[in-house]
N, CA, C and O atoms as a Maestro MAE file, in Angstrom:
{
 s_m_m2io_version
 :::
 2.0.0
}

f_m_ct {
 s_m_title
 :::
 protein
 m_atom[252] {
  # First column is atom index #
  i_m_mmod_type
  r_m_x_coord
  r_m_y_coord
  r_m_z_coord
  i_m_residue_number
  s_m_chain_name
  s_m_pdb_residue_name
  s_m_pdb_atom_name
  i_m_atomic_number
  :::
  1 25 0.832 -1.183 0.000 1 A "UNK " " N  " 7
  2 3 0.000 0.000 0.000 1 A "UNK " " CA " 6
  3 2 0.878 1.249 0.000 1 A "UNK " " C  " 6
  4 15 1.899 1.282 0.687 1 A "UNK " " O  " 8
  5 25 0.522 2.209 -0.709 2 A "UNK " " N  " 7
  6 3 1.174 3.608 -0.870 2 A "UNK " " CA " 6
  7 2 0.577 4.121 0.331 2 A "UNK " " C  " 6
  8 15 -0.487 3.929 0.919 2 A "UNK " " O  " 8
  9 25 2.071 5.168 0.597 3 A "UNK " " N  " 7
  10 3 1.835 5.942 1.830 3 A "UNK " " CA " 6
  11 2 1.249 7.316 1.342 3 A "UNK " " C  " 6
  12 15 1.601 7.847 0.288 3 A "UNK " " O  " 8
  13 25 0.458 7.766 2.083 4 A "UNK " " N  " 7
  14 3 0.226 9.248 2.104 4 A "UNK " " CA " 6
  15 2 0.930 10.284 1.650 4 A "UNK " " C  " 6
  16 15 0.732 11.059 0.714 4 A "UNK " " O  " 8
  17 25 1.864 10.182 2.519 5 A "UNK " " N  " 7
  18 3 3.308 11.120 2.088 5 A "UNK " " CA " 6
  19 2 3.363 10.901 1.002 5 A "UNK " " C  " 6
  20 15 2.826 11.683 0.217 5 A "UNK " " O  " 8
  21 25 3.916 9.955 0.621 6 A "UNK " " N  " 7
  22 3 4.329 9.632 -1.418 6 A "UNK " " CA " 6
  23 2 3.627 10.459 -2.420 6 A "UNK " " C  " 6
  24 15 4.224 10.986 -3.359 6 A "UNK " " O  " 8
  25 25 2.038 10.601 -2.169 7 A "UNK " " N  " 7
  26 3 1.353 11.409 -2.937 7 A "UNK " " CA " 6
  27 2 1.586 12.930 -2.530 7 A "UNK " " C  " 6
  28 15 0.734 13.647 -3.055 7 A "UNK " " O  " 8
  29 25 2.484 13.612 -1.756 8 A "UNK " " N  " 7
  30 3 2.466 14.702 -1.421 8 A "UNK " " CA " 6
  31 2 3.672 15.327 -2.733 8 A "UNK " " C  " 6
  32 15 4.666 14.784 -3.216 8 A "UNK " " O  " 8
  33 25 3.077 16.598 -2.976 9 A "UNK " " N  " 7
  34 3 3.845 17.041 -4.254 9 A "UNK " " CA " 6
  35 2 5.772 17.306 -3.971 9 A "UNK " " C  " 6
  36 15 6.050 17.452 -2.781 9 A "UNK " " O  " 8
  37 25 6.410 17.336 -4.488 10 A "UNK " " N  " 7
  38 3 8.141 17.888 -3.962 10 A "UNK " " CA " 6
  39 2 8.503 19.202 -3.513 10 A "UNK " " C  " 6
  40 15 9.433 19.470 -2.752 10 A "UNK " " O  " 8
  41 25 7.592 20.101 -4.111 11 A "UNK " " N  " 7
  42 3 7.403 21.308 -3.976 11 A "UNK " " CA " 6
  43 2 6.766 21.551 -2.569 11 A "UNK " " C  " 6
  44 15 5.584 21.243 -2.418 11 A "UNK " " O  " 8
  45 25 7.494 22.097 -1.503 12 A "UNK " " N  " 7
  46 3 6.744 22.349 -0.127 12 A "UNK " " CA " 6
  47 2 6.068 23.724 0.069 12 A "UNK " " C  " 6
  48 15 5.352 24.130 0.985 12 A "UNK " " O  " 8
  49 25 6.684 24.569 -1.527 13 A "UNK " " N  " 7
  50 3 5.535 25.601 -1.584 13 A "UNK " " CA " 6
  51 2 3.871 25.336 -2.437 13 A "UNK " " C  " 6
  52 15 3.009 26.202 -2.582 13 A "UNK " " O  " 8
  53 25 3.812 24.187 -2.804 14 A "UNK " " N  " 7
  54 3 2.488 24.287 -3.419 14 A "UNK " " CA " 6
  55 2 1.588 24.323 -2.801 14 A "UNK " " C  " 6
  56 15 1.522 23.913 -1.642 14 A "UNK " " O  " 8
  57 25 0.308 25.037 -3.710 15 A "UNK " " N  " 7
  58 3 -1.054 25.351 -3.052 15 A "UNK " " CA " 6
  59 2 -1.883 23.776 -2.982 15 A "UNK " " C  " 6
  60 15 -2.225 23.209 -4.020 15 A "UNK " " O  " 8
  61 25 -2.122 23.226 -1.695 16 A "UNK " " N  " 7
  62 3 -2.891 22.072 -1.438 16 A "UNK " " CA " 6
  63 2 -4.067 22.529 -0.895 16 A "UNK " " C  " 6
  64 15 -4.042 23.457 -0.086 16 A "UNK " " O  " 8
  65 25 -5.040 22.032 -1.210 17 A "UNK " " N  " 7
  66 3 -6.546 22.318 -1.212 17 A "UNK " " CA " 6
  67 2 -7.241 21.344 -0.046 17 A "UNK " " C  " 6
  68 15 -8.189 20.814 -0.625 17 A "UNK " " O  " 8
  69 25 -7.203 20.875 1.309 18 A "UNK " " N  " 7
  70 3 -7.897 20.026 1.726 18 A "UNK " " CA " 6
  71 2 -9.267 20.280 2.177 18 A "UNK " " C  " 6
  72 15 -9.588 21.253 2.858 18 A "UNK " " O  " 8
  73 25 -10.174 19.231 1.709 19 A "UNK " " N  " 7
  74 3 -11.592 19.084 2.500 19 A "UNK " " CA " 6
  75 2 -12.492 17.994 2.345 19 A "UNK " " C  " 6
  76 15 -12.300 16.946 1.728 19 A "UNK " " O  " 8
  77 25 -13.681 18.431 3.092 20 A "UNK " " N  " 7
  78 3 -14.730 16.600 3.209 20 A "UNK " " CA " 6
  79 2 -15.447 17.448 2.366 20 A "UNK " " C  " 6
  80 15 -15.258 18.375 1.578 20 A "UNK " " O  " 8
  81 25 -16.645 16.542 2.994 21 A "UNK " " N  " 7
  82 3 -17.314 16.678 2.421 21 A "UNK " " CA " 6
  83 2 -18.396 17.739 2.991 21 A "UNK " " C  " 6
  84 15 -19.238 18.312 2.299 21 A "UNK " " O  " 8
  85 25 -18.203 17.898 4.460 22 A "UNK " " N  " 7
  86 3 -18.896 18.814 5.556 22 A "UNK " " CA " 6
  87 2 -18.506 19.473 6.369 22 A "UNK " " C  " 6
  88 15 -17.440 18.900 6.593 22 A "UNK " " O  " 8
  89 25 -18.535 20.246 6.999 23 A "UNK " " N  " 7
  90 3 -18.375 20.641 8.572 23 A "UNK " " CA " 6
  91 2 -17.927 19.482 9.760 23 A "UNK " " C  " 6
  92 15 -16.998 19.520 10.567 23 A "UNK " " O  " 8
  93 25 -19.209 18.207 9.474 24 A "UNK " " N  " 7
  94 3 -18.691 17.058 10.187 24 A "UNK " " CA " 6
  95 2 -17.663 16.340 10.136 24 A "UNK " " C  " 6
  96 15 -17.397 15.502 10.997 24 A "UNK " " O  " 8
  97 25 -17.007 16.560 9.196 25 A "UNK " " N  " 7
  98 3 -16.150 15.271 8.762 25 A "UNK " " CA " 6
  99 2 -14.843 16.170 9.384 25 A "UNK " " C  " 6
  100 15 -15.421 17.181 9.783 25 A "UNK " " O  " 8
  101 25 -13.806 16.301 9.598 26 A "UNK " " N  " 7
  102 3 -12.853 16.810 10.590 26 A "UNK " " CA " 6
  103 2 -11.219 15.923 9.721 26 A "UNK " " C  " 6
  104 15 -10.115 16.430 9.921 26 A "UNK " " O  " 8
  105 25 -11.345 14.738 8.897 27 A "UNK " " N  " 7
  106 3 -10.317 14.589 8.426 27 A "UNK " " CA " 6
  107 2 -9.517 15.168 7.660 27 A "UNK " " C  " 6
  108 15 -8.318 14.888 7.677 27 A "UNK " " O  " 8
  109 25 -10.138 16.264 6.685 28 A "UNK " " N  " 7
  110 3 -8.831 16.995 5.830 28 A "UNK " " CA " 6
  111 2 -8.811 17.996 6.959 28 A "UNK " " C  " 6
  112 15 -8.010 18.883 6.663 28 A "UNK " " O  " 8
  113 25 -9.392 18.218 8.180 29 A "UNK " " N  " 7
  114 3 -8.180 19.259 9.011 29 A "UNK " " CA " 6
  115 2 -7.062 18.458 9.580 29 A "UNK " " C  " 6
  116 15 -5.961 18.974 9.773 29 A "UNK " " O  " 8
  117 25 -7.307 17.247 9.845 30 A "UNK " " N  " 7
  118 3 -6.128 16.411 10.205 30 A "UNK " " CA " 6
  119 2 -5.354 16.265 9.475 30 A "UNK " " C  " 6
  120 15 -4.206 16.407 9.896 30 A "UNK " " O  " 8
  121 25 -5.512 15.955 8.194 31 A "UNK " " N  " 7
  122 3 -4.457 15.878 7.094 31 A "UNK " " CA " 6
  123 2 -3.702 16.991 6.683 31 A "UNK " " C  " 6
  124 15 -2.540 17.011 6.276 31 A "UNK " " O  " 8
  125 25 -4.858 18.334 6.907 32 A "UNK " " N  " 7
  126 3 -4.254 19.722 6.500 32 A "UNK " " CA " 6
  127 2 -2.495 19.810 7.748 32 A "UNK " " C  " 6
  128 15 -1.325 20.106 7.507 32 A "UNK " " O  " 8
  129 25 -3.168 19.416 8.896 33 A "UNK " " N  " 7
  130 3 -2.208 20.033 9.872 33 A "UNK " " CA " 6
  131 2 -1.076 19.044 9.701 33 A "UNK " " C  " 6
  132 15 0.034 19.570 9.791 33 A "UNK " " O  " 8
  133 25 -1.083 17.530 9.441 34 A "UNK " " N  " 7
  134 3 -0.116 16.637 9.398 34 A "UNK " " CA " 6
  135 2 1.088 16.890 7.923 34 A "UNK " " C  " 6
  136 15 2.309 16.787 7.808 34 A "UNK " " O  " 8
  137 25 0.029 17.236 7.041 35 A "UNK " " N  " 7
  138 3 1.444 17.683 5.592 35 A "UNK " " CA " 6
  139 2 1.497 19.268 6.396 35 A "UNK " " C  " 6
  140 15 2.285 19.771 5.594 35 A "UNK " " O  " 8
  141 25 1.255 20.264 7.278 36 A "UNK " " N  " 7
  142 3 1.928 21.561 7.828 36 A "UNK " " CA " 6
  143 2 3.219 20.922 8.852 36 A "UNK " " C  " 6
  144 15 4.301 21.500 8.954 36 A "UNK " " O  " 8
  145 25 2.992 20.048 9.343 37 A "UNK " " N  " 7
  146 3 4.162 19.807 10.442 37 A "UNK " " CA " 6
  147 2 5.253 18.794 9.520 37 A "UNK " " C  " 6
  148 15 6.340 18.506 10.021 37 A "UNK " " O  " 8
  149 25 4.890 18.302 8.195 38 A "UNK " " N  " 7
  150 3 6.187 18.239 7.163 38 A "UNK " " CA " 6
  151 2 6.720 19.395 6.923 38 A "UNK " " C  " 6
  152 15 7.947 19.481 6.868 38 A "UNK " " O  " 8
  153 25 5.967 20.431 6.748 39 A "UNK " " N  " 7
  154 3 7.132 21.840 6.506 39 A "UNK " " CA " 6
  155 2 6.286 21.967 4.973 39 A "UNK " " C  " 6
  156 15 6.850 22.422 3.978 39 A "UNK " " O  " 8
  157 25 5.081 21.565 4.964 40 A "UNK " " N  " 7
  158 3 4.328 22.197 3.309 40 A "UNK " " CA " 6
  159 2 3.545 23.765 3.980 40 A "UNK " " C  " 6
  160 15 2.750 23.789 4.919 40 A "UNK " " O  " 8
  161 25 4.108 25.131 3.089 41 A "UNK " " N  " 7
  162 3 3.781 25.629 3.327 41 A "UNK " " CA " 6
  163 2 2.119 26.466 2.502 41 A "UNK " " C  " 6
  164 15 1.486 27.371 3.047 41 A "UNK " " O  " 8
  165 25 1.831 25.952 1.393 42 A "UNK " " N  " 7
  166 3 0.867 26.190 0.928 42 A "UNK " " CA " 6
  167 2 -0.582 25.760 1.193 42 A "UNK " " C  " 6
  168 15 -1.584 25.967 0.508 42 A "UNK " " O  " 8
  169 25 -0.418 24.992 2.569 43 A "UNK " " N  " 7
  170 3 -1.786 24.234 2.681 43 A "UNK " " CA " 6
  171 2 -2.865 24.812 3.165 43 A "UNK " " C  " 6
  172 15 -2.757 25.532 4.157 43 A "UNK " " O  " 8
  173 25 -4.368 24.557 2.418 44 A "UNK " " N  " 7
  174 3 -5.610 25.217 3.069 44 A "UNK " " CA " 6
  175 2 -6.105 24.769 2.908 44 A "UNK " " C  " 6
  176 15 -5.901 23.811 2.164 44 A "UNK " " O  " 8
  177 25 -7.382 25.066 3.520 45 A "UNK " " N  " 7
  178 3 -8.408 23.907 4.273 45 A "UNK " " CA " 6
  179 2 -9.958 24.878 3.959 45 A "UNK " " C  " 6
  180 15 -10.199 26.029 4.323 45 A "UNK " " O  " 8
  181 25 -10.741 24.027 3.249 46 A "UNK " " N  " 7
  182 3 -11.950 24.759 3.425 46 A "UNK " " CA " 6
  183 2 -12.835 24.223 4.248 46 A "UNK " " C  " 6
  184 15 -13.211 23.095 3.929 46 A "UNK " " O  " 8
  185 25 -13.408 24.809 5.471 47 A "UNK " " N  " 7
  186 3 -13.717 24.527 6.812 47 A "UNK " " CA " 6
  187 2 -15.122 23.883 6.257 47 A "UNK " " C  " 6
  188 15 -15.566 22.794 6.619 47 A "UNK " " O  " 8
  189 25 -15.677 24.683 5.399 48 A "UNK " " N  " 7
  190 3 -17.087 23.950 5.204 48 A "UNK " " CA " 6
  191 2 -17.484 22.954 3.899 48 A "UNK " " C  " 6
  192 15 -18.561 22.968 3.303 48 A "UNK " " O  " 8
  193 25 -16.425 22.161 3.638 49 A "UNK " " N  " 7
  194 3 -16.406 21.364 2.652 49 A "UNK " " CA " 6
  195 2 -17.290 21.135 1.332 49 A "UNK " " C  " 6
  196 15 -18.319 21.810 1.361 49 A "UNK " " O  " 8
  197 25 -17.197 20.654 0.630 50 A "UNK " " N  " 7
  198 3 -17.543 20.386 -0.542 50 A "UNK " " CA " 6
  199 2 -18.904 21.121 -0.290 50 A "UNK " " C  " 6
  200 15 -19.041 22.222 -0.823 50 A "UNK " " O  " 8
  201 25 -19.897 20.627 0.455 51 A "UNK " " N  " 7
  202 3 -21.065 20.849 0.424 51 A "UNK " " CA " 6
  203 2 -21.317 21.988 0.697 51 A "UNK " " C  " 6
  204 15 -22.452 22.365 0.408 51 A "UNK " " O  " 8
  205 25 -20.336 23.015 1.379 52 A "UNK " " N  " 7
  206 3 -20.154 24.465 1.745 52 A "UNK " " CA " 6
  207 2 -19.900 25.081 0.216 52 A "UNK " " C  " 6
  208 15 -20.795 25.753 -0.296 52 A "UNK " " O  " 8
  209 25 -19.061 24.913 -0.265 53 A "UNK " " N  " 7
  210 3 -18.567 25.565 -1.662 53 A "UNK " " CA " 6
  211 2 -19.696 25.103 -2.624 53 A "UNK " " C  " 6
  212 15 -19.606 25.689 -3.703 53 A "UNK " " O  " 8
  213 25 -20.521 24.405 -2.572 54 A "UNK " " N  " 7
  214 3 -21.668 24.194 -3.307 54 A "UNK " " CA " 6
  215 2 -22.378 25.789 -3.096 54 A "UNK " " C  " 6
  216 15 -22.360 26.859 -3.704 54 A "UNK " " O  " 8
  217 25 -22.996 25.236 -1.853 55 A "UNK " " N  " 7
  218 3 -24.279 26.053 -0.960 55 A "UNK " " CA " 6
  219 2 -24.076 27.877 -1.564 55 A "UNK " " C  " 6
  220 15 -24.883 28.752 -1.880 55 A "UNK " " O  " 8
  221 25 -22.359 27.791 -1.484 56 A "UNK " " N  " 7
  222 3 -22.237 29.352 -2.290 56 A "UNK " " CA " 6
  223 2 -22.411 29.773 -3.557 56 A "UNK " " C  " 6
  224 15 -22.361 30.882 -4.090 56 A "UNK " " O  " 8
  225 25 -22.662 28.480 -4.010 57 A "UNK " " N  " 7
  226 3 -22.626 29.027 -5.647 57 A "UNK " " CA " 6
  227 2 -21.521 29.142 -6.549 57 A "UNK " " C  " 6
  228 15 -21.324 29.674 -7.641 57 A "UNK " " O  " 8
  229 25 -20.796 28.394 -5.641 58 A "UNK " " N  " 7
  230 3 -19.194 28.213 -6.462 58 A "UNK " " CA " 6
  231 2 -18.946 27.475 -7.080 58 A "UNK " " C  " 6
  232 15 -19.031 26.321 -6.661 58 A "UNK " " O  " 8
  233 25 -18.562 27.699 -8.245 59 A "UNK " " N  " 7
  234 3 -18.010 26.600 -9.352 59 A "UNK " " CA " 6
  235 2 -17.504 25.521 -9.100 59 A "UNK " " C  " 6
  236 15 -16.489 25.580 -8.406 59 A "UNK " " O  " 8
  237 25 -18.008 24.061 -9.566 60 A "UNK " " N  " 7
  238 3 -17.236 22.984 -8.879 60 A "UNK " " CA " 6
  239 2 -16.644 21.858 -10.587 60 A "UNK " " C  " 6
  240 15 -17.574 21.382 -11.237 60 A "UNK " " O  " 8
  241 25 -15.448 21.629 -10.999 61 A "UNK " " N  " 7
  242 3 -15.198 21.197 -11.606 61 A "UNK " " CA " 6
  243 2 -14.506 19.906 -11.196 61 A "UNK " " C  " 6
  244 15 -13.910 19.669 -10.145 61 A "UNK " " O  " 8
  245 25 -14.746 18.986 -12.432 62 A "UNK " " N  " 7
  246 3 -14.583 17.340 -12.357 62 A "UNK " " CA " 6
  247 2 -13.359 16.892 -13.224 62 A "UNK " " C  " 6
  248 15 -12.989 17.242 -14.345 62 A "UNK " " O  " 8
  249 25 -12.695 15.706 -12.022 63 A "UNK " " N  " 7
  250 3 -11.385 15.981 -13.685 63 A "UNK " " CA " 6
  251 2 -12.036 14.720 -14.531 63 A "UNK " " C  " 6
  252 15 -11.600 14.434 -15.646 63 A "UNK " " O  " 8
  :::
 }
 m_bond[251] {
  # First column is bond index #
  i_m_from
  i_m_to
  i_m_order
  :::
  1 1 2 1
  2 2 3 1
  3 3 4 2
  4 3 5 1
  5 5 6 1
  6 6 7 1
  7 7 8 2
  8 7 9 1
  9 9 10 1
  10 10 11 1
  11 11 12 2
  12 11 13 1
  13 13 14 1
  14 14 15 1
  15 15 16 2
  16 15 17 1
  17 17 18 1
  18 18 19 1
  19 19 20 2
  20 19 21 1
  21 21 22 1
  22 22 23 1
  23 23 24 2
  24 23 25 1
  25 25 26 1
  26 26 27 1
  27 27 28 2
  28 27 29 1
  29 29 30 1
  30 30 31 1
  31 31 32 2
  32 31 33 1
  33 33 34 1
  34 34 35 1
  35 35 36 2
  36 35 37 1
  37 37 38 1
  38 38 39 1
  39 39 40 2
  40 39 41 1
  41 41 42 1
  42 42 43 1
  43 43 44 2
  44 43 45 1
  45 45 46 1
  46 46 47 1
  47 47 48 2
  48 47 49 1
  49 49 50 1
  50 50 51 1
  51 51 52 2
  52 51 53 1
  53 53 54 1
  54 54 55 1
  55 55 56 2
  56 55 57 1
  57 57 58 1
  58 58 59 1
  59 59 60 2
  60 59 61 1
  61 61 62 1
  62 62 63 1
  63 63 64 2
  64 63 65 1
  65 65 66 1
  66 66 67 1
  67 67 68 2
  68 67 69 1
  69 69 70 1
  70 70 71 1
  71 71 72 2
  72 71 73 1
  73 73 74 1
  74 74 75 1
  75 75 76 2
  76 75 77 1
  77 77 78 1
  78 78 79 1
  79 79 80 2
  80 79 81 1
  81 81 82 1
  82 82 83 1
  83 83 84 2
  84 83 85 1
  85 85 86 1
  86 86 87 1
  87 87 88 2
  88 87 89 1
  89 89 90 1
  90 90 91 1
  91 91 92 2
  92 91 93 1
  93 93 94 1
  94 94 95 1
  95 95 96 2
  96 95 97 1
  97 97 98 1
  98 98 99 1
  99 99 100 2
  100 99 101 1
  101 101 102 1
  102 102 103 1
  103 103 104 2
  104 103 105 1
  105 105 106 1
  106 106 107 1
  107 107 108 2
  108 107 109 1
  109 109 110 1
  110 110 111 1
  111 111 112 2
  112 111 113 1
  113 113 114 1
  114 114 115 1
  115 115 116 2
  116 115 117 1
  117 117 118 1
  118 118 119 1
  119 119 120 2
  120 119 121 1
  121 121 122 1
  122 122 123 1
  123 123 124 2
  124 123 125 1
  125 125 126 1
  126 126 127 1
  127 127 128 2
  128 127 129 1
  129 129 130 1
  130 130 131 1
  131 131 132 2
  132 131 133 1
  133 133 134 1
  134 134 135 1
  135 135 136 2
  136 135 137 1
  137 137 138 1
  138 138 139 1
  139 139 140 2
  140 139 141 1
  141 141 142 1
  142 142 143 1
  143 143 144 2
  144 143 145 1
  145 145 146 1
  146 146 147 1
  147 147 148 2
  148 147 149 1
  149 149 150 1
  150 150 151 1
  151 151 152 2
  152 151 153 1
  153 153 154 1
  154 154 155 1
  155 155 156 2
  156 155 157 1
  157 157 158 1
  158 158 159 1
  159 159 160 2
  160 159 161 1
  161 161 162 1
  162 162 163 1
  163 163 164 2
  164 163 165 1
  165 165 166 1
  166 166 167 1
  167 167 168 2
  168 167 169 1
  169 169 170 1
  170 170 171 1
  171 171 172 2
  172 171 173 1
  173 173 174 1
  174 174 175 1
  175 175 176 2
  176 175 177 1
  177 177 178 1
  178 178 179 1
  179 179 180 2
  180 179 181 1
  181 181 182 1
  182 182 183 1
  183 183 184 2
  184 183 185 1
  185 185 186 1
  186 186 187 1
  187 187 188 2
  188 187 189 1
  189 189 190 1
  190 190 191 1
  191 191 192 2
  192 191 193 1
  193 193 194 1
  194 194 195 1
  195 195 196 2
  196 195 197 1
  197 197 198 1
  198 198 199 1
  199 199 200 2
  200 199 201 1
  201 201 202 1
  202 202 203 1
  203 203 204 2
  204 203 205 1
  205 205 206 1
  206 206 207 1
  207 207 208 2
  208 207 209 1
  209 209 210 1
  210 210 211 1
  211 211 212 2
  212 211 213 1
  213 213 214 1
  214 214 215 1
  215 215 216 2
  216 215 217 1
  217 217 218 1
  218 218 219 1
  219 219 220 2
  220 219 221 1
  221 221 222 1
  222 222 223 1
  223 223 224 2
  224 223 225 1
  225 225 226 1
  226 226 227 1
  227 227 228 2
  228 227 229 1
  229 229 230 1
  230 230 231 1
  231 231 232 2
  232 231 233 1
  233 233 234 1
  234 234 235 1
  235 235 236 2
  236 235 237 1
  237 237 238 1
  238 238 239 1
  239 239 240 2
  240 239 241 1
  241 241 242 1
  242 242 243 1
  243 243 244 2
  244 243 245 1
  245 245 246 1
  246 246 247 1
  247 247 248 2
  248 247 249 1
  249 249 250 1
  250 250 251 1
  251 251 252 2
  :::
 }
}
């Protein structure tokens, strides 16, 4: 199994995007803070997840 880390980019300045899917879900703040204490300095966290960035009317694209 691939580790977590491995998928983290080389660049410790890139912009990383973490979130759930809600307010409830609390794992991409864990993940946000665990790649910050590697020393990634671009990481953010949208507190009200997927379903938050909906609710605003914000563009959501699929790859």
């Amino acid at each position: 199994m691939q580790s977590w880390r491995e998928l983290l980019p080389k660049n410790k300045d890139a912009v990383m995007v973490f979130y759930c899917a809600n307010r409830l879900c609390t794992t991409s703040n864990m993940a946000a803070r665990e790649t910050m204490k590697l020393g990634y300095t671009g990481v953010r966290h949208m507190t009200d997840g997927i379903f938050g960035w909906r609710m605003s009317g914000r563009v959501i694209e699929k790859p």
